[in-house]
Backbone as a chain_set.jsonl record, in Angstrom:
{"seq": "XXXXXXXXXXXXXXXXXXXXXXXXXXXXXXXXXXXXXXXXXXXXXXXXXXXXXXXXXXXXXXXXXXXXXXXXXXXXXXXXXXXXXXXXXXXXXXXXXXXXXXXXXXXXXXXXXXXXXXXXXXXXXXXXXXXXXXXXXXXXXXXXXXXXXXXXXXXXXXXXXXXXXXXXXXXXXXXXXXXXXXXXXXXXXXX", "coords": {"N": [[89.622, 74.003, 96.072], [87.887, 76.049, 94.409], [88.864, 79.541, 93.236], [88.321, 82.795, 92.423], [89.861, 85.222, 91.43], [90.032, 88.927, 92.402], [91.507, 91.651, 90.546], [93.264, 95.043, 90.561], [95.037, 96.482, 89.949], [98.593, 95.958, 90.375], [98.781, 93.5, 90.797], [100.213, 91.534, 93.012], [99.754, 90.416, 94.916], [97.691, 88.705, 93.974], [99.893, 87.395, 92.804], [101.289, 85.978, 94.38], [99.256, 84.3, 95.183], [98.75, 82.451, 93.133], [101.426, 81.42, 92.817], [101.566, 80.11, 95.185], [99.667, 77.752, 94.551], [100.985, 76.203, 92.825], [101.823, 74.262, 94.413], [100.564, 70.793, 94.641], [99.349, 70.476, 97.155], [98.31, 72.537, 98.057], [95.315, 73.026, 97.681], [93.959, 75.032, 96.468], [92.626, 75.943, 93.349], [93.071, 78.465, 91.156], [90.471, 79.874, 88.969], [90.218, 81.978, 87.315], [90.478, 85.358, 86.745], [89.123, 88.56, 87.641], [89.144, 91.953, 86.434], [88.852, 95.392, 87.036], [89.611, 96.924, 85.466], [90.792, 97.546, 82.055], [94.214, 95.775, 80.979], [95.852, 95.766, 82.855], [98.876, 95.071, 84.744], [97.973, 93.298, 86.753], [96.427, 91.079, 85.125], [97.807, 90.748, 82.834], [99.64, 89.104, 84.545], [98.144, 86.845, 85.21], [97.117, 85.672, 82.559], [99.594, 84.792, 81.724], [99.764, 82.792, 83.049], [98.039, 81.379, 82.057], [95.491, 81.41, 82.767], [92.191, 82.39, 82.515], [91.057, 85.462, 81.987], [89.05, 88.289, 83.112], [87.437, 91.66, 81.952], [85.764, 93.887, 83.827], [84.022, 96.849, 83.591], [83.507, 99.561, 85.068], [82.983, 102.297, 83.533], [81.807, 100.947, 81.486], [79.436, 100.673, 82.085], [75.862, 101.941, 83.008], [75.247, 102.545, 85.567], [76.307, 102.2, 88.896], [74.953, 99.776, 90.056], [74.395, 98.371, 87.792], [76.693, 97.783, 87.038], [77.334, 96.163, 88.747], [76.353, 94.022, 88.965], [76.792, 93.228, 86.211], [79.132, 92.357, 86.969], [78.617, 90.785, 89.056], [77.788, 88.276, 87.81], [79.759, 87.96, 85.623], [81.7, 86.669, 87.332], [79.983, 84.606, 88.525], [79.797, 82.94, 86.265], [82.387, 81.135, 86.527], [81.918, 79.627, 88.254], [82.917, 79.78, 91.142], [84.365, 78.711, 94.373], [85.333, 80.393, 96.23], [85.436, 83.584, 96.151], [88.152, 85.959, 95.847], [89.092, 89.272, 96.882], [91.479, 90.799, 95.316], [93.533, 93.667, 96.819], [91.629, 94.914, 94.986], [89.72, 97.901, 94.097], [87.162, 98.301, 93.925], [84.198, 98.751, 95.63], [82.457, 96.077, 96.36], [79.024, 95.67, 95.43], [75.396, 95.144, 95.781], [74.696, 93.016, 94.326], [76.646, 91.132, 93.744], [77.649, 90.931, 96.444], [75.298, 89.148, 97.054], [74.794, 87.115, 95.712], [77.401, 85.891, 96.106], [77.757, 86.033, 98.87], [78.971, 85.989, 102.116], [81.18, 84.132, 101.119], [83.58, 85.547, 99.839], [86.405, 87.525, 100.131], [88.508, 89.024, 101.496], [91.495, 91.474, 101.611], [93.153, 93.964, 103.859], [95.2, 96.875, 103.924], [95.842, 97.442, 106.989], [94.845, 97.189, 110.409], [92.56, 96.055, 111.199], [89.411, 96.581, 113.354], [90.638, 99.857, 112.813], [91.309, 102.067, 110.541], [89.795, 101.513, 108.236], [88.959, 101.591, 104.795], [90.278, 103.375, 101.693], [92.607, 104.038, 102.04], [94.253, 103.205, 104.235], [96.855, 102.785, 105.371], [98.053, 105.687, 104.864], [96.468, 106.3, 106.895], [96.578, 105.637, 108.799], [99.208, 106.48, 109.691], [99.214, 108.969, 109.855], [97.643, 108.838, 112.433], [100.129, 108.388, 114.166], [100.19, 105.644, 115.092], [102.066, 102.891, 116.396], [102.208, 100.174, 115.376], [101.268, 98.957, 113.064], [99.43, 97.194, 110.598], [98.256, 94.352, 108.917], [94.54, 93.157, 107.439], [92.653, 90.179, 107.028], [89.926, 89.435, 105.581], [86.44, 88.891, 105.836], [84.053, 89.831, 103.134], [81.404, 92.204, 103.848], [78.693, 94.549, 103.516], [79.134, 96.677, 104.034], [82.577, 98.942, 104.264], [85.059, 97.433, 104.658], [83.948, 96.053, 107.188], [83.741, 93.573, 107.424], [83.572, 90.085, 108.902], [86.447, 89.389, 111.113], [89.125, 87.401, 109.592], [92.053, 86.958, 109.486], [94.562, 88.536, 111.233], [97.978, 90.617, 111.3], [101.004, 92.095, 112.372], [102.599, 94.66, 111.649], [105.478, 96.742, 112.642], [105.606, 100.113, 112.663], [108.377, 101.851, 111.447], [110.887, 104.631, 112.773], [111.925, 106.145, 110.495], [109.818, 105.336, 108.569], [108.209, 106.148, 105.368], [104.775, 106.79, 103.812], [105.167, 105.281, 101.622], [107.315, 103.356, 101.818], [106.301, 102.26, 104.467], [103.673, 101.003, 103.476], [104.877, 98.988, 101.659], [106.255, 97.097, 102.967], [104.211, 96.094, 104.924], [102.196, 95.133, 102.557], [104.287, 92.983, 101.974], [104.048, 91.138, 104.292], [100.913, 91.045, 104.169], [101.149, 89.353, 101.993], [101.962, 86.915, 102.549], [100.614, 86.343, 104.821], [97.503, 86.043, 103.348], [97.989, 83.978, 101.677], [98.197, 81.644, 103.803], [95.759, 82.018, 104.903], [93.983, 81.049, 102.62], [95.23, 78.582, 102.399], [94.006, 77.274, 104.588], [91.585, 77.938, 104.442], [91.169, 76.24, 101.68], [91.998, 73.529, 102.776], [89.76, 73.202, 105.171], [87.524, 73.343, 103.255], [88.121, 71.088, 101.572], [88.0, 69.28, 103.344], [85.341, 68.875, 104.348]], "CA": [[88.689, 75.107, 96.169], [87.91, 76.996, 93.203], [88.866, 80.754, 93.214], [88.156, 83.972, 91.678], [90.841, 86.312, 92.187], [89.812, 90.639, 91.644], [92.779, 92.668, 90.803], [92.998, 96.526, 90.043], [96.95, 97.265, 89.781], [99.742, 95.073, 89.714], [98.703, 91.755, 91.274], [101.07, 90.804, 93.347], [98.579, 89.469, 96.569], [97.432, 86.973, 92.949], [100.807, 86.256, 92.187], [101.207, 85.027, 95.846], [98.596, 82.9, 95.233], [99.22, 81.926, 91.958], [102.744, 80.311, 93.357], [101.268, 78.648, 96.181], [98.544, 76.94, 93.715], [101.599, 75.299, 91.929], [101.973, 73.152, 94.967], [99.088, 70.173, 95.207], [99.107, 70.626, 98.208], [97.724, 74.024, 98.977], [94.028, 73.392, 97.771], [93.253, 75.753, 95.536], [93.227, 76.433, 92.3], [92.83, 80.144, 90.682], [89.932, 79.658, 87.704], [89.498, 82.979, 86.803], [90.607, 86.542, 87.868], [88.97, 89.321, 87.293], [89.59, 93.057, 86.687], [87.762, 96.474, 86.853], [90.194, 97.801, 83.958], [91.955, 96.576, 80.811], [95.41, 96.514, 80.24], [96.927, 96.068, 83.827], [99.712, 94.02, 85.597], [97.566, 91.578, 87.184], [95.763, 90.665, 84.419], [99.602, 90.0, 82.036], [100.175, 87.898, 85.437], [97.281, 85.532, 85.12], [97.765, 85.46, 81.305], [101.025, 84.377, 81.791], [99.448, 81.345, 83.915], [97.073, 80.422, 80.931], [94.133, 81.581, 83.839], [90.841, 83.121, 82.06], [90.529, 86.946, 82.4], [87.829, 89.328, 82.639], [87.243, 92.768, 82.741], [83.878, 94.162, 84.258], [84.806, 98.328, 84.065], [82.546, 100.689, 85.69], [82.433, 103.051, 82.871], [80.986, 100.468, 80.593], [77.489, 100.631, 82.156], [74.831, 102.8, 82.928], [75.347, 102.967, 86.886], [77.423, 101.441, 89.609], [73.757, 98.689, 90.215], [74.496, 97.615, 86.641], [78.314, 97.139, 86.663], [77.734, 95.72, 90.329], [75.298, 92.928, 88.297], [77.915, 92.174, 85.319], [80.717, 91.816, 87.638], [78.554, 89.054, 89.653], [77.425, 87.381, 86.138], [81.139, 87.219, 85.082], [82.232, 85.889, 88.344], [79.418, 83.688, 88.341], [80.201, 82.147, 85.113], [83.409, 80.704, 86.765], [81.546, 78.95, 89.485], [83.872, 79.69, 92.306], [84.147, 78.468, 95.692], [85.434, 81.686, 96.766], [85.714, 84.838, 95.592], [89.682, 86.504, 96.598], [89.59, 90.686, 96.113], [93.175, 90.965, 95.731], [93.935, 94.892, 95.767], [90.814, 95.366, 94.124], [89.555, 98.908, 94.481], [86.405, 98.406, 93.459], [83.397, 98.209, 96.721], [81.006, 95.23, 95.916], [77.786, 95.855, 95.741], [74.445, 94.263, 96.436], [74.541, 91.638, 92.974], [77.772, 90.14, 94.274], [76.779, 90.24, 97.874], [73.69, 88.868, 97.546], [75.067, 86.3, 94.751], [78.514, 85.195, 96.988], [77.687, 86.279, 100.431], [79.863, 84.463, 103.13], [81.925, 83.496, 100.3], [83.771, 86.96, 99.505], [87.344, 88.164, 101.455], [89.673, 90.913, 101.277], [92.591, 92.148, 102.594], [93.603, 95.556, 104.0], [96.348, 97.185, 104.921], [95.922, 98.04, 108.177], [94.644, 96.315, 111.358], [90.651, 96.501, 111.32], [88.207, 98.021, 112.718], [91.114, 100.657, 112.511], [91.541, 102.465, 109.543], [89.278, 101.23, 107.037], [88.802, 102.954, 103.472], [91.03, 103.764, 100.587], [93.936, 105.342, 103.437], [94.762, 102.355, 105.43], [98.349, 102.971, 105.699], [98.346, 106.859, 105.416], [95.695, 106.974, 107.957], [97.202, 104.992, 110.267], [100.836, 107.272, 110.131], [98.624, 110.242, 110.971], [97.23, 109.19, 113.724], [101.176, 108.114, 114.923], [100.644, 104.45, 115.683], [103.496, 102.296, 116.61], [101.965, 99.196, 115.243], [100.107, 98.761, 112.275], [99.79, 96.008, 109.574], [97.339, 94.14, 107.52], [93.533, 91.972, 107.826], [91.577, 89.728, 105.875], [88.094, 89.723, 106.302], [84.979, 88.172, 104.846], [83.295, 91.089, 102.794], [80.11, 92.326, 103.801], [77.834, 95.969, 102.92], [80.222, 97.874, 104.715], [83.283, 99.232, 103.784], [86.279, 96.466, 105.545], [83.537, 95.679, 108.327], [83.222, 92.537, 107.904], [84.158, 89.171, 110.15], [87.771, 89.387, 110.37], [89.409, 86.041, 109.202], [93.427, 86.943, 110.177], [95.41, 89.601, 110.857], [98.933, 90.526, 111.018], [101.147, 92.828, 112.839], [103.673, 95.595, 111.303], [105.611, 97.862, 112.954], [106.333, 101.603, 111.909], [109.572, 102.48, 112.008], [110.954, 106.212, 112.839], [112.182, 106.857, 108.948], [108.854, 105.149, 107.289], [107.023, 107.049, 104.501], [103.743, 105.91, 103.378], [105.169, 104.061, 100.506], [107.877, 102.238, 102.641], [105.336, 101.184, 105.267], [102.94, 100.421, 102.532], [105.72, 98.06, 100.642], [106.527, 96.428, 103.819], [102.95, 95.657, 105.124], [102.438, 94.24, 101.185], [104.981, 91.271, 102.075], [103.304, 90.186, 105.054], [99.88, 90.649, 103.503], [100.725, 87.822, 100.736], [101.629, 85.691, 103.196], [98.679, 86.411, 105.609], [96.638, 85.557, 102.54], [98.457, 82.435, 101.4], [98.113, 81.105, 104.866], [93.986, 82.013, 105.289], [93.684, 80.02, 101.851], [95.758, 77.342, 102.713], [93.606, 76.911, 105.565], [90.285, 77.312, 103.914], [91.329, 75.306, 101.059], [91.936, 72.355, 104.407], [88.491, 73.215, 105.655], [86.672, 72.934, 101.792], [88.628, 69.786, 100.927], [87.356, 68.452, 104.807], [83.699, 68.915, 103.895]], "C": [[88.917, 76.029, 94.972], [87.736, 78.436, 93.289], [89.065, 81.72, 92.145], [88.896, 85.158, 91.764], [90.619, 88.014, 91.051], [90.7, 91.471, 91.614], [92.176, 94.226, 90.317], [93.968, 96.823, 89.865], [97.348, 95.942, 88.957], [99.845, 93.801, 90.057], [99.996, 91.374, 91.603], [100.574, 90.185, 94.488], [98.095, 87.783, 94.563], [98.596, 86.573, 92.53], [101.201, 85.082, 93.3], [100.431, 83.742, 95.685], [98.457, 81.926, 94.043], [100.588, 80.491, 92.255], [102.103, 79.496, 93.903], [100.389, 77.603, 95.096], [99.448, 76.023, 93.338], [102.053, 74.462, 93.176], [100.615, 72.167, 95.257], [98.465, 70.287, 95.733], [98.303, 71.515, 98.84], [95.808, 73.685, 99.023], [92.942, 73.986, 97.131], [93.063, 76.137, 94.422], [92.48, 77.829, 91.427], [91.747, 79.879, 88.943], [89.596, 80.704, 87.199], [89.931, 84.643, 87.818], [90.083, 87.393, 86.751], [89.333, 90.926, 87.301], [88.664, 94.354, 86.629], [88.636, 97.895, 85.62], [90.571, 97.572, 83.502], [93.658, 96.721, 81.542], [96.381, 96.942, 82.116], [98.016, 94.757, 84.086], [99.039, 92.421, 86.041], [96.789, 90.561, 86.127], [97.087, 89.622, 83.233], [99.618, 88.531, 83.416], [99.342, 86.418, 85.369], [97.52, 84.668, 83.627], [98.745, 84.578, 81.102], [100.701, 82.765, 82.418], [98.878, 80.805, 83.457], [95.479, 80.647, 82.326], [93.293, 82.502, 83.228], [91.221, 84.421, 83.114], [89.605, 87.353, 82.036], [87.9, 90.628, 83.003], [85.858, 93.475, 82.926], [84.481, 96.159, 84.64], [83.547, 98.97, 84.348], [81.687, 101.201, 84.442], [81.427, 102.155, 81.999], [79.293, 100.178, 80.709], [76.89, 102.011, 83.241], [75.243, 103.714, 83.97], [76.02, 101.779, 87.466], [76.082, 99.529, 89.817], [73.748, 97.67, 88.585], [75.64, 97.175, 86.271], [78.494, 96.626, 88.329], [77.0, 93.658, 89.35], [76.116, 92.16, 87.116], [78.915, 91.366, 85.837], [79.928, 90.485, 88.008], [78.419, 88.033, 88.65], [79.405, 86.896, 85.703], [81.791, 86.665, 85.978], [81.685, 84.677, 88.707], [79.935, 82.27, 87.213], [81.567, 81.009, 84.916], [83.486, 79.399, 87.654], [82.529, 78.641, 90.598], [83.535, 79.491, 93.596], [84.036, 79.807, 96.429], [86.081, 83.023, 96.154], [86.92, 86.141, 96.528], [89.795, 88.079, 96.018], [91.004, 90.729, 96.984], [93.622, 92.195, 95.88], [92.843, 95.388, 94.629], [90.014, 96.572, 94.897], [88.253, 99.211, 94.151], [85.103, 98.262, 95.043], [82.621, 97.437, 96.008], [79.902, 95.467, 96.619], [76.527, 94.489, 95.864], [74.264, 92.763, 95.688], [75.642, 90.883, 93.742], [77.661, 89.881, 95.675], [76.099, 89.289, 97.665], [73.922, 86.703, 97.011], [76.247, 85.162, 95.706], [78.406, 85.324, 98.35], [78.156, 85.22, 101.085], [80.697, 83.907, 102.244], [82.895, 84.482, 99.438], [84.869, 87.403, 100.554], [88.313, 88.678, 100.812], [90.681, 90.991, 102.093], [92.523, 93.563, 102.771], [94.879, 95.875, 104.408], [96.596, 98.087, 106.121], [95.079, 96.834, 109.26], [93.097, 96.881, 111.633], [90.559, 96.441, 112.011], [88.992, 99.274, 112.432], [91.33, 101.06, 111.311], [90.833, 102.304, 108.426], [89.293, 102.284, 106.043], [90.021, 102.589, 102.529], [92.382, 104.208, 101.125], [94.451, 104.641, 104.162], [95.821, 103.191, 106.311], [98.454, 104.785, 105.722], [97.409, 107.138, 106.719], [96.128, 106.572, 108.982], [98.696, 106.02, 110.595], [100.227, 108.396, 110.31], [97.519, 110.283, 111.595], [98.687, 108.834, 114.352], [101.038, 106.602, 115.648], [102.098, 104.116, 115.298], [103.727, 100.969, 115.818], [100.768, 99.1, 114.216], [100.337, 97.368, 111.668], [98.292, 95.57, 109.049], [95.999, 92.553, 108.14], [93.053, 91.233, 106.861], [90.557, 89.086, 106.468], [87.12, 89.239, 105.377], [84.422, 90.049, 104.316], [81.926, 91.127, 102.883], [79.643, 93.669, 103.258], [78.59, 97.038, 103.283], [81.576, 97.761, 103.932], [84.521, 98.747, 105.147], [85.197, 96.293, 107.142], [83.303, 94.441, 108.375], [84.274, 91.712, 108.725], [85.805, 89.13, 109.94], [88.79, 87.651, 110.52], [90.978, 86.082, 110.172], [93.941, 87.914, 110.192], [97.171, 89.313, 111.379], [99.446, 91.728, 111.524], [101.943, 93.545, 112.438], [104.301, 96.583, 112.335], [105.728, 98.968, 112.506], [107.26, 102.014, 112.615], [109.678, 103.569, 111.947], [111.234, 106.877, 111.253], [110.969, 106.443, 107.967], [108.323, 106.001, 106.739], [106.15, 105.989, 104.327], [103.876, 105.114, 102.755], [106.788, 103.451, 101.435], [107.284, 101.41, 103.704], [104.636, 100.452, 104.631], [103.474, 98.974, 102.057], [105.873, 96.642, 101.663], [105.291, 95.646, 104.262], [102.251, 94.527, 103.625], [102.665, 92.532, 101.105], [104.14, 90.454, 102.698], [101.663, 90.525, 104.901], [99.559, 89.429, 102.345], [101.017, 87.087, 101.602], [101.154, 85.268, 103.924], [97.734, 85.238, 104.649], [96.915, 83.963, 102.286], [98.067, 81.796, 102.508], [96.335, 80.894, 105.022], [93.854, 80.783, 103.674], [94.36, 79.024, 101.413], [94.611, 76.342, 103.977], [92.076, 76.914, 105.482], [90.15, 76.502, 102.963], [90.784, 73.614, 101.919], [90.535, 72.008, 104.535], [87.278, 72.87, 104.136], [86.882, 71.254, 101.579], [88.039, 68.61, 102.548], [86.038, 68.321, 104.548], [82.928, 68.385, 103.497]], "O": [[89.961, 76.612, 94.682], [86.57, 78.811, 93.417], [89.795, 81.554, 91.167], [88.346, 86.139, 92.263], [90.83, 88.265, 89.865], [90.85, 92.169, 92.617], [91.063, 94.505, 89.873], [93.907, 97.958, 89.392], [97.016, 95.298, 87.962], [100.768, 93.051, 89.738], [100.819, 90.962, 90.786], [101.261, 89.279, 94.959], [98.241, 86.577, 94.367], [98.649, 85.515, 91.903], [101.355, 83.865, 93.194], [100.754, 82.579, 95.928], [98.077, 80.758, 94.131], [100.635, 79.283, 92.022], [101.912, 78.352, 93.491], [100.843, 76.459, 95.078], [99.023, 74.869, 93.398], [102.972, 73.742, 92.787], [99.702, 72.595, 95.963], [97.252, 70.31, 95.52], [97.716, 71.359, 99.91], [95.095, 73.96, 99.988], [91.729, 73.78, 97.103], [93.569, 77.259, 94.431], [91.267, 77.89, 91.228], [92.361, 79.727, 87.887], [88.585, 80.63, 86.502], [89.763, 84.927, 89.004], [90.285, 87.283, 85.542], [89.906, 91.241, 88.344], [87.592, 94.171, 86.052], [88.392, 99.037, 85.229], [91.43, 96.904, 84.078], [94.087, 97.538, 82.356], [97.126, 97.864, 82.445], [97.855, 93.635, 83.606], [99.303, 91.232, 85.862], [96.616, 89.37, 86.385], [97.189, 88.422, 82.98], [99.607, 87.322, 83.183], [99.785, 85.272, 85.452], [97.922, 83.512, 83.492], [98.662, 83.648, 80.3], [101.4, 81.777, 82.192], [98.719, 79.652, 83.859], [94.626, 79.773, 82.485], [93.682, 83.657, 83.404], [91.51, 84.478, 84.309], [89.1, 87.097, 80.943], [88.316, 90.946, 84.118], [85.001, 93.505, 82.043], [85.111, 96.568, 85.616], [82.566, 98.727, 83.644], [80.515, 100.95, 84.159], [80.292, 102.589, 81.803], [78.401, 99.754, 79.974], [77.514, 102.762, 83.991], [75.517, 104.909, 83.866], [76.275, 100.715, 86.903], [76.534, 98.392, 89.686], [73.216, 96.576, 88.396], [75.792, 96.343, 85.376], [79.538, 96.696, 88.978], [77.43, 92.506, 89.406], [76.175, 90.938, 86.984], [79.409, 90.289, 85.502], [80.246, 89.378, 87.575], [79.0, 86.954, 88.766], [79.971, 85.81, 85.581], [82.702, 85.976, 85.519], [82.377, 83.746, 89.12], [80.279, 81.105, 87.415], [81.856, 80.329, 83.932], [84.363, 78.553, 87.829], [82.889, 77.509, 90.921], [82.509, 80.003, 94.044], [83.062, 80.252, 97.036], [87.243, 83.179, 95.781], [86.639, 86.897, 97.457], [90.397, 88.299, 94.968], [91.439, 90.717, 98.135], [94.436, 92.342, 94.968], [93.113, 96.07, 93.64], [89.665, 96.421, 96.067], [88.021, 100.415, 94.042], [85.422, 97.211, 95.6], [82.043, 97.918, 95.033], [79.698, 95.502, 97.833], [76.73, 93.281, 95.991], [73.86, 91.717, 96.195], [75.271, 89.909, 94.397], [77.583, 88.73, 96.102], [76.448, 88.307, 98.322], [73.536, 85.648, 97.514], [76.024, 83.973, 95.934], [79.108, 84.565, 99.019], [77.976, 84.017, 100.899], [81.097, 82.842, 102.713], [82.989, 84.174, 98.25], [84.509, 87.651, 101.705], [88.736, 88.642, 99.657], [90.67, 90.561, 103.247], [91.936, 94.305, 101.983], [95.554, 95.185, 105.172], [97.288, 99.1, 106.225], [94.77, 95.722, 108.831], [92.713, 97.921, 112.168], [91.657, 96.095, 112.445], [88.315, 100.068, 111.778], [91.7, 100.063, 110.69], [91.214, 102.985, 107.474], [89.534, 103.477, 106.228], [90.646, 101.54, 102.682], [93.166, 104.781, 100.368], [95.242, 105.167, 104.946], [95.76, 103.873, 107.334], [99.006, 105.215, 106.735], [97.616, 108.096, 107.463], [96.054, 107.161, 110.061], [99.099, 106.185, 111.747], [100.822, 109.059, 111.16], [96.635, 111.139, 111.574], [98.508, 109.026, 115.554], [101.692, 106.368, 116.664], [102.916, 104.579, 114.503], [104.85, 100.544, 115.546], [99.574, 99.156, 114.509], [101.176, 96.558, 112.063], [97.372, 96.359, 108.832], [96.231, 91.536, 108.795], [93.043, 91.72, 105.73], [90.396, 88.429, 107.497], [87.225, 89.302, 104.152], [84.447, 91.086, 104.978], [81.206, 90.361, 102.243], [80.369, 94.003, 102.321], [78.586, 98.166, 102.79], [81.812, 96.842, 103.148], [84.797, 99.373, 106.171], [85.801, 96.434, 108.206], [82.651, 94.026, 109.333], [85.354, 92.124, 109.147], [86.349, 88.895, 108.86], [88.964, 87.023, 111.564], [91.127, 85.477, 111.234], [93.941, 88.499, 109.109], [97.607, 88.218, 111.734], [98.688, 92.683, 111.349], [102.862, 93.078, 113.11], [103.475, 97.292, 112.909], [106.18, 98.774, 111.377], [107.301, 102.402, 113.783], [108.853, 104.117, 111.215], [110.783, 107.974, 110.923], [110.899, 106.92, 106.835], [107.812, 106.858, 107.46], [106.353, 104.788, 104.509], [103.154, 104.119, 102.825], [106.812, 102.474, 100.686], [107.56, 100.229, 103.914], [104.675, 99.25, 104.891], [102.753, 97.976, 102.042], [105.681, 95.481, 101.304], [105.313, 94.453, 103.961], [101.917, 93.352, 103.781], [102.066, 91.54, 100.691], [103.575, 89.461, 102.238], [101.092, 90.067, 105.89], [98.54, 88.859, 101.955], [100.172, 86.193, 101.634], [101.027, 84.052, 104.07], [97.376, 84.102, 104.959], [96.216, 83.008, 102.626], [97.208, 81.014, 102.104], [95.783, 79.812, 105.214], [93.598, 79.609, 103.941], [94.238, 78.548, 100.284], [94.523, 75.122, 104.117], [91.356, 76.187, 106.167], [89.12, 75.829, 103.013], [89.789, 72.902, 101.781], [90.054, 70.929, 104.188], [86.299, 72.134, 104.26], [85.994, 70.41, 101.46], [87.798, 67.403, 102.541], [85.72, 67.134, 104.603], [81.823, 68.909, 103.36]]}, "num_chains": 1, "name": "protein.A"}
């Protein structure tokens, strides 16, 4: 299965899947990741793997309907099975919808329908759950509403800060992920 992996930081959900790729076995292989800014982490990481980069940045066009339209064009141009936002902070809009629909999944860190947004993890420690952790979800028009593929359970312990729950939730988000595209890989290669 041919994937498109969207970073915005430090790619470490694509290095996850980067590893697994180097076994036959898994299914998938990474043809292309893209980014919504030069000059980051995940982008060195693909590099490093000899994997085509792109960057599709906001500022560089008009309005968000015209850098929603490059992004699908340069994702297009890759012809991917499925399109993996890794940590990408970017919402897709209607060009990449419309273009990948049903073919488009995300992670969060938090346990959907709870928490969605930009806040997972702080929003979830003030409301005082006991139990958070991380989904991945087909992307639809909404913001983390779509079908949810797998999730994953964290606890919060009594000393967590946001960025120790965060770090923790992280782990078992790459291997959430690895697991869902191990298992759609399965289901592609069955087809």
């Amino acid at each position: 299965m041919r994937l498109v992996v969207l970073v915005s930081g430090s790619g470490t959900n694509l290095q996850a899947i980067l590893d697994a790729c180097e076994d036959p076995s898994f299914g998938c292989e990474v043809v292309a990741v893209g980014a919504d800014r030069p000059a980051i982490a995940g982008l060195d990481r693909a590099e490093r793997r000899g994997v085509p980069t792109f960057v599709v940045a906001v500022a560089d066009h008009p309005d968000r309907a015209s850098w929603d339209a490059a992004l699908a064009d340069a994702i297009g141009a890759h012809d991917p099975d499925l399109v993996v936002s890794a940590g990408f902070m970017k919402i897709l809009g209607p060009a990449v919808l419309e273009r990948f629909g049903g073919r488009v999944i995300n992670t969060h860190p938090a346990l959907l329908p709870s928490f969605p947004g930009a806040h997972g993890v702080r929003d979830a420690m003030a409301h005082g759950v006991k139990v958070t952790g991380c989904t991945c979800h087909y992307v639809d028009a909404g913001v983390d509403t779509g079908p949810i593929i797998a999730q994953r359970a964290v606890a919060v312990e009594d000393d967590d800060t946001e960025g120790s729950l965060h770090e923790r939730i992280k782990v078992v988000e790459r291997e959430m992920l690895v697991c869902v595209l191990r298992e759609l890989g399965e289901r592609h290669r069955s087809a």
